[in-house]
Structures are given as C-alpha cells and as structure tokens.
N, C-alpha and C positions, 0 to 999 in steps of 0.2 A: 768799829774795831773794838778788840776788846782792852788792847792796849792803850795807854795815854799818847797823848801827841809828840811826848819826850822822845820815844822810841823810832818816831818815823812813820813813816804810811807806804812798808812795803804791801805789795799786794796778797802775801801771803800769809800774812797775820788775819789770826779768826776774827773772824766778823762777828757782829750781836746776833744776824739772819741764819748763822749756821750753827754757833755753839752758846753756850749758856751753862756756869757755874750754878748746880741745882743741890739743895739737898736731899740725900738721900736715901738717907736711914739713923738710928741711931746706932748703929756700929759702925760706918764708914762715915759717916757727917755727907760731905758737898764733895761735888766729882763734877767733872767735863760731858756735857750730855752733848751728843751733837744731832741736829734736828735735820742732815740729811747728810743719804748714804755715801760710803765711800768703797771704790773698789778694789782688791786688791794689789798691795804694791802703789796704789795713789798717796801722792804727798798729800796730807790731811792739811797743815800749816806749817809756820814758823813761828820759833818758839823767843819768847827776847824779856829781858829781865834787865836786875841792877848782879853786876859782879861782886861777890862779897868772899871774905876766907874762911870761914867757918861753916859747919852744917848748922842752918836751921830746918824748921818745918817749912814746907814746900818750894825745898832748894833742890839743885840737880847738880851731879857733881860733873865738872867739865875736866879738872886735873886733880891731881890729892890734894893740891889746894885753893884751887879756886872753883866756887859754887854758883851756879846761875840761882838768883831770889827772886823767884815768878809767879806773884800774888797776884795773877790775873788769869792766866790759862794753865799752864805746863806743869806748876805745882801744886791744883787739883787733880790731876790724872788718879784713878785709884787704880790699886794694885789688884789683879792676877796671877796666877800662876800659868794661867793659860792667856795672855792677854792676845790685845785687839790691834795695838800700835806697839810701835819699834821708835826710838829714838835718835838719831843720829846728831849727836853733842858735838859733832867737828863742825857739820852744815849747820846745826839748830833747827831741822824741821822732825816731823815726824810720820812717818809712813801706816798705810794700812798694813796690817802682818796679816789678813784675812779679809773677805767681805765685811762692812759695818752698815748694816741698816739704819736708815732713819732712825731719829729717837731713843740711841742708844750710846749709854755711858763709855766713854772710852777708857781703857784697862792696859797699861803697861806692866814690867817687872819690875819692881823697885830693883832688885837684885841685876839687872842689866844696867844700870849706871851708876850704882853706889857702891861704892866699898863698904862707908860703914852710914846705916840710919842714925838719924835724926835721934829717933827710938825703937827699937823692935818691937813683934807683936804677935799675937798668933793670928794665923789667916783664917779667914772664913769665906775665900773665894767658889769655895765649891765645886773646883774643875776635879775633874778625873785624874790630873796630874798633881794634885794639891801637893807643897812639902810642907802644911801647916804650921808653918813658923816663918815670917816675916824680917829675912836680917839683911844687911850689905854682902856681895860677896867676899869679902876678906875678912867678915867677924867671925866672933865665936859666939857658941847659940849656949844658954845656959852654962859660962865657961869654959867650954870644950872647941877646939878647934873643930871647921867646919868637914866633916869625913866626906870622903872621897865620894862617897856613893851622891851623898847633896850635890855637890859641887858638879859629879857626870848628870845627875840628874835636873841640874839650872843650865849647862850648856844644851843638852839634850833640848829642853823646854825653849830656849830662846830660839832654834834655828827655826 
C-alpha cells in the first residue's frame, strides 16, 4: 500500500504493484504514474489522507473548509485540462474519465475540486482544450474575475 498503516488496509487503497509516485520533468516535478491500465468509468482507488483547514500544496478540498493532506497518492495527481480521472470527495475514490493505459500518469482538473489553489500557474498540459492558466474555480486570474466563457469552458471540459 502506498498508505501508512495509520489509514487502514482498505482494499482499495493503491498498491506499490500498481501506482508509484515518479518524477517527471522539471515543469511538473513527480505525479501518479500507474503501471496498469484502467477502463473506462473503473474505480482506480481510494483516496485517504490527514483532515486539515487550510490549503496546502497537495491538499484536496473536501468543504471551503476542510482539505484532505495526501502526501502519498491523491496530492501528486497532475493537472490537465483534458484529464484522465475524475474525483469523487464525498466517496474519496477516483474514477477513470477515459481508457488509461499501462504506464501512464494520471491527470485530473485541479479546477474540479478547488475553489481556490495552493498557487496558480500557467498550464503547459497541451490538450486541444487547453485554458492555459491553472486557477481554482472561484478565483480570479490576474485580478479579474473568472469570465463566463472560462467557467462554460471548465464545465464543458469536466463532463
């Protein structure tokens, strides 16, 4: 498991045999590589951490005030704008959004569970739906509230 023993030994917590925290570049650092596939709509894992109030780096936000701190799996996932998983914060697991091959990094929206980041950033995910800028849904990007078109264009992307 990639969890400590604190957490429990459900069965659906990743394994060392399937996932593994990699690094993997110097623009994203280390992300969730998983070394076998998964099929559409398949629960990937469950996701489990320490509850904390504040945004850190590799926190998930569960309410506007309480953040799951999961320095083991769930707060490596890196960002897409096209991603690969979907996160469901009521249950804690997370889903395939698409086929995932062997050997391949898993990719959520940060903008589907955060209001606001850690820190913003410009994306370099390179999808075709790219909004190249990395924020929570409820901030504002360079001071300016988030315009309509982002916002239809982050629901549009998540479905």
């Amino acid at each position: 498991m990639l969890y400590p023993d604190l957490f429990g030994k459900d069965p659906l917590f990743p394994k060392n045999s399937d996932f593994a925290v990699v690094f993997k570049d110097d623009a994203v650092g280390r992300g969730v590589m998983t070394y076998r596939g998964f099929s559409k709509g398949e629960v990937i894992a469950r996701m489990a951490g320490y509850l904390v109030h504040e945004i850190r780096q590799h926190t998930l936000q569960l309410t506007p005030d309480i953040h799951l701190y999961d320095p083991y799996f769930s707060g490596f996932f890196l960002h897409s704008c096209s991603p690969n998983i979907s996160l469901n914060m009521v249950d804690l697991i997370v889903v395939a959004r698409r086929e995932i091959p062997a050997n391949s990094f898993l990719y959520m929206d940060y903008a589907e569970t955060e209001d606001v980041l850690f820190k913003q950033f410009p994306c370099s995910c390179g999808a075709d739906c790219c909004r190249g800028w990395i924020a929570g849904r409820k901030e504002m990007i360079n001071g300016e509230i988030l315009q309509p078109e982002y916002l239809a264009h982050l629901n549009q992307s998540l479905r």
